[in-house]
C-alpha atoms as a printed R data frame, in Angstrom:
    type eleno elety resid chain resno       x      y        z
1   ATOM     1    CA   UNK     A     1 121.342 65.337  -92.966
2   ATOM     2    CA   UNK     A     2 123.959 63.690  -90.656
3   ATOM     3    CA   UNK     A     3 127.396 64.123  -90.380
4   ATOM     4    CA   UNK     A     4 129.729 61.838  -91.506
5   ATOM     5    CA   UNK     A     5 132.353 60.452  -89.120
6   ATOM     6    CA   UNK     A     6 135.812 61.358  -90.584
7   ATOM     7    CA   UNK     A     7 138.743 58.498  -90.069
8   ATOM     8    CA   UNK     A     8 142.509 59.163  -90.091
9   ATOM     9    CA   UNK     A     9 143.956 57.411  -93.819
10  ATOM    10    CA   UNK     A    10 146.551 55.304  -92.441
11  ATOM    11    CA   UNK     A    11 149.554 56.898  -92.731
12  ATOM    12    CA   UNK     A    12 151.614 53.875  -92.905
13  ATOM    13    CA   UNK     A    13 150.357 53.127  -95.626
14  ATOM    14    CA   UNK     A    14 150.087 56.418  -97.291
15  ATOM    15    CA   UNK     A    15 153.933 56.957  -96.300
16  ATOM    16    CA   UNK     A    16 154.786 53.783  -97.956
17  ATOM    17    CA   UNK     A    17 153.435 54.799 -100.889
18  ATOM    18    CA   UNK     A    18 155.293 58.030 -101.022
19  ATOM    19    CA   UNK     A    19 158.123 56.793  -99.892
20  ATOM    20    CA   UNK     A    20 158.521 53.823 -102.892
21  ATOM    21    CA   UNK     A    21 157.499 56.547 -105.319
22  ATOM    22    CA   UNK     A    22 160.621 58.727 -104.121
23  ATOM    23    CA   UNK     A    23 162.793 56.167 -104.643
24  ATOM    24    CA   UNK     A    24 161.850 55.072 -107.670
25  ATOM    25    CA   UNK     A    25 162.138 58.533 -109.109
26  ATOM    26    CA   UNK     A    26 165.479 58.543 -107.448
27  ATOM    27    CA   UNK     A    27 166.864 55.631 -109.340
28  ATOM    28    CA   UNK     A    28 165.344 57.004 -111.890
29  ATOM    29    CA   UNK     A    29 167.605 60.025 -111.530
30  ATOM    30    CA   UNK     A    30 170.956 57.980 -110.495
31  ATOM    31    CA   UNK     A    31 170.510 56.040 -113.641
32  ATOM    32    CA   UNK     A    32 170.127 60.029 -115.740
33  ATOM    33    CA   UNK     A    33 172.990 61.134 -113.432
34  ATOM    34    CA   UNK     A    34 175.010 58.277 -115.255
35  ATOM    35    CA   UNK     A    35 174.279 58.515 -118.710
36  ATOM    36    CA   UNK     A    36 174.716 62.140 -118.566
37  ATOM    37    CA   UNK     A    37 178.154 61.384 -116.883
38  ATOM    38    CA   UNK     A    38 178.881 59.110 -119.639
39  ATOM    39    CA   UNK     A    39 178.068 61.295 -122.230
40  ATOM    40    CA   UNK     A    40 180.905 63.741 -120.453
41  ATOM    41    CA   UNK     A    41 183.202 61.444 -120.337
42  ATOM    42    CA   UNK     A    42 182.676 60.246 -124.121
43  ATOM    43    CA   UNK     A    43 182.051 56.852 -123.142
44  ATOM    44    CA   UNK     A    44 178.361 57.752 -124.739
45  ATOM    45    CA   UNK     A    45 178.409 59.518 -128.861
46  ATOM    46    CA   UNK     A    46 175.834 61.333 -129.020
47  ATOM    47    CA   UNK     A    47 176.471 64.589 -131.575
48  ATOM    48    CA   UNK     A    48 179.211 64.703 -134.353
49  ATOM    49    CA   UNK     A    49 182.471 65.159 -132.800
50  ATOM    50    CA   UNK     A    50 183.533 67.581 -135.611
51  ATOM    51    CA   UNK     A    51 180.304 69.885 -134.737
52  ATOM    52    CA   UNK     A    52 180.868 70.488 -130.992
53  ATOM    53    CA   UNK     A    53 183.679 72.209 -129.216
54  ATOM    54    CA   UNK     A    54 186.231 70.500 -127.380
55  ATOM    55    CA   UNK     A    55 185.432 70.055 -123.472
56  ATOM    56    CA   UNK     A    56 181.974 71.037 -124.035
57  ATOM    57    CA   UNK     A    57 180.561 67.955 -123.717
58  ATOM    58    CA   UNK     A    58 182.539 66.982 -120.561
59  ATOM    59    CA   UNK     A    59 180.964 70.324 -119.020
60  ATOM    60    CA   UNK     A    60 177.568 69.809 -120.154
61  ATOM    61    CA   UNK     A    61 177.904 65.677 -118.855
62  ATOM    62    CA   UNK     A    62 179.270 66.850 -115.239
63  ATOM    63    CA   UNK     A    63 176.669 69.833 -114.609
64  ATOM    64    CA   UNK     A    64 173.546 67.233 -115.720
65  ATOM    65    CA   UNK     A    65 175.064 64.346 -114.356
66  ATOM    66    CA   UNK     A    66 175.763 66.309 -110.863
67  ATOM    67    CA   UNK     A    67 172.116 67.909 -111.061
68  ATOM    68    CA   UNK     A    68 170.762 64.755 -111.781
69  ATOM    69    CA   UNK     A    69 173.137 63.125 -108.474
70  ATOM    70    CA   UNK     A    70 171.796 65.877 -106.656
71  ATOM    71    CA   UNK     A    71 167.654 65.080 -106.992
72  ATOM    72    CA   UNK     A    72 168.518 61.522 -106.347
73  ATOM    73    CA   UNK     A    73 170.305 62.496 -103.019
74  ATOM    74    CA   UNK     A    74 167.050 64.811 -102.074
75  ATOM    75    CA   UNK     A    75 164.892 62.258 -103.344
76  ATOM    76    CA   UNK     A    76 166.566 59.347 -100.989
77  ATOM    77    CA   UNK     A    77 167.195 61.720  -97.787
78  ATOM    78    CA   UNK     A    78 163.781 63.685  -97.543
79  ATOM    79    CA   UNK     A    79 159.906 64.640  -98.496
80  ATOM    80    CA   UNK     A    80 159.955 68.549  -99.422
81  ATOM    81    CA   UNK     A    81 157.404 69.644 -101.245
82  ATOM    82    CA   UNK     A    82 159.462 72.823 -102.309
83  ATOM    83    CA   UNK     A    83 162.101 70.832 -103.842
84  ATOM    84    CA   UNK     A    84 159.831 68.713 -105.754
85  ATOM    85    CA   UNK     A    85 158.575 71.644 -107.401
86  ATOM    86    CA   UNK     A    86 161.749 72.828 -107.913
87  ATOM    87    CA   UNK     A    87 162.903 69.603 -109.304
88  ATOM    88    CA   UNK     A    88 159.765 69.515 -111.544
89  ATOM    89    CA   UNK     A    89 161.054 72.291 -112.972
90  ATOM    90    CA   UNK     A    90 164.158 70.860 -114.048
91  ATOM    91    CA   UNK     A    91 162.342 68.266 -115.543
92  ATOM    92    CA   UNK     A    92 160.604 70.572 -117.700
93  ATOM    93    CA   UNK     A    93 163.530 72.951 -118.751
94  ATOM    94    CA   UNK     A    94 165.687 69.760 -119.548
95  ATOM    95    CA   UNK     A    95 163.099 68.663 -121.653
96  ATOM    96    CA   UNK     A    96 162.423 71.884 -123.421
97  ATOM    97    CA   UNK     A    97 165.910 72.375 -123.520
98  ATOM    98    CA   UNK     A    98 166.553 69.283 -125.953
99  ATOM    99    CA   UNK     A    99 163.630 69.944 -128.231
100 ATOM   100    CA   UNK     A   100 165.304 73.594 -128.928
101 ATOM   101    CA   UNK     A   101 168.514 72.882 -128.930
102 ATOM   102    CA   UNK     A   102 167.997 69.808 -131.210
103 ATOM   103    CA   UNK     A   103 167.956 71.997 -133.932
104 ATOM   104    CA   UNK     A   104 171.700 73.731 -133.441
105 ATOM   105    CA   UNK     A   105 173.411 69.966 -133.733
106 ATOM   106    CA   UNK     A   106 174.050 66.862 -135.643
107 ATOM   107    CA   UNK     A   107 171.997 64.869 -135.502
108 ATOM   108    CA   UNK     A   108 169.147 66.864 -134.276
109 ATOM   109    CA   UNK     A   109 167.612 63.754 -132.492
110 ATOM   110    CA   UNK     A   110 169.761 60.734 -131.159
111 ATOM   111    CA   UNK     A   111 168.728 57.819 -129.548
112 ATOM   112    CA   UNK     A   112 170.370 58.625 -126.114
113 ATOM   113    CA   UNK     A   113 168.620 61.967 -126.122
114 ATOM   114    CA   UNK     A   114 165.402 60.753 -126.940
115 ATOM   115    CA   UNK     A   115 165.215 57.353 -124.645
116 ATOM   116    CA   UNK     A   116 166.731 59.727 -121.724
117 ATOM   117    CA   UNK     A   117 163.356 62.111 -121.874
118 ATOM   118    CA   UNK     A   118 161.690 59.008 -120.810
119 ATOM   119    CA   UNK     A   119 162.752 58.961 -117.108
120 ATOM   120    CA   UNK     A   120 162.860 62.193 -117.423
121 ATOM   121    CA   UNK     A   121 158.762 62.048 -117.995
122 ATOM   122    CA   UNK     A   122 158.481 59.696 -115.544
123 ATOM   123    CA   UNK     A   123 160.632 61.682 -112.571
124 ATOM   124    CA   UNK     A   124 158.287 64.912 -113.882
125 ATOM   125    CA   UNK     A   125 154.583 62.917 -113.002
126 ATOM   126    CA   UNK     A   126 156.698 61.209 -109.703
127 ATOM   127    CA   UNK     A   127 157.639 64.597 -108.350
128 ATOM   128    CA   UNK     A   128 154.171 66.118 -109.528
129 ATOM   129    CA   UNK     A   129 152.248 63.408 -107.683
130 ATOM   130    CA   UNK     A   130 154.900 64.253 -104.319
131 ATOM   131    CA   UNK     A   131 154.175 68.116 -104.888
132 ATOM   132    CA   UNK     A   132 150.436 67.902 -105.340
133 ATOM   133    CA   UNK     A   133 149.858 64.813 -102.409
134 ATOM   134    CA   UNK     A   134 150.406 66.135  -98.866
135 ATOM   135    CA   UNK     A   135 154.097 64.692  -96.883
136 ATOM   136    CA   UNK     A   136 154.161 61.901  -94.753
137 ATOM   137    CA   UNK     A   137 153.366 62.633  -91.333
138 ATOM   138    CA   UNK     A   138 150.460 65.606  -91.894
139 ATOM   139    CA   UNK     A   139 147.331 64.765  -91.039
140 ATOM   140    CA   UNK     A   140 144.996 63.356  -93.301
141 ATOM   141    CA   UNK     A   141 141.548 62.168  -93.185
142 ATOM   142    CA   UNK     A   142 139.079 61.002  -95.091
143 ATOM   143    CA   UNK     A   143 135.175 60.661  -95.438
144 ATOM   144    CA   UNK     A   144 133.799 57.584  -94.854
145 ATOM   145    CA   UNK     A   145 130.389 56.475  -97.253
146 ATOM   146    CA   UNK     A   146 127.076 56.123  -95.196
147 ATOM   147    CA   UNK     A   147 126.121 52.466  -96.241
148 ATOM   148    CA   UNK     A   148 122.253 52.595  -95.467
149 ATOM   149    CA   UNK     A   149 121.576 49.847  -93.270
């Protein structure tokens, strides 16, 4: 059995890729960071203003709105793996979050809540794929096929 010869992926390329998926999960999280702002500031209804306390809103809008600021920041400036994970893991508590606090409000479900769990999905399989895929600028290679002649 030979050995087969082992070729450097090009890392342009591979960086590229990386790089477009970190800033598309990073608009992904300015455009959250917005909404979530909004929905502090009241611009956005999204419970019964006679169910929730005053201010609480504004606080919940600023702390997701900055968190959400934040990732797009790390996403824009860097490639750590560490804060990916980390950020996944946002992703998944804000998600679990809204299913189990549904219940405590009116209405359990809005639209805003729902349609915002979709970038939110998508920012959770982005910063999965940047955890799980090695950083641009570590070497990579890959096998090349034997083609029989």
């Amino acid at each position: 059995m030979t050995r087969r010869p082992q070729v450097p992926v090009d890392e342009a390329t591979f960086g590229a890729r990386r790089r477009t998926i970190r800033y598309g999960a990073a608009t992904l999280a300015a455009l959250t960071a917005l909404v979530y702002l909004a929905i502090g500031a009241g611009i956005i209804e999204v419970v019964d203003p006679a169910t929730s306390q005053p201010g609480e809103l504004l606080v919940f809008g600023l702390v997701a709105g900055g968190a959400f600021a934040l990732g797009a920041v790390l996403l824009v400036i860097g490639d750590w793996r560490p804060v990916w994970l980390v950020g996944a893991g946002f992703q998944v508590f804000a998600i679990v979050m809204y299913v189990m606090v549904s219940q405590e409000r009116t209405p359990p479900f809005e639209v805003w809540g729902v349609m915002l769990r979709i970038p939110q999905g998508l920012m959770l399989v982005a910063l999965a794929y940047l955890f799980v895929s090695r950083p641009a600028g570590t070497r990579v290679t890959r096998r090349l096929r034997e083609v029989a002649p």
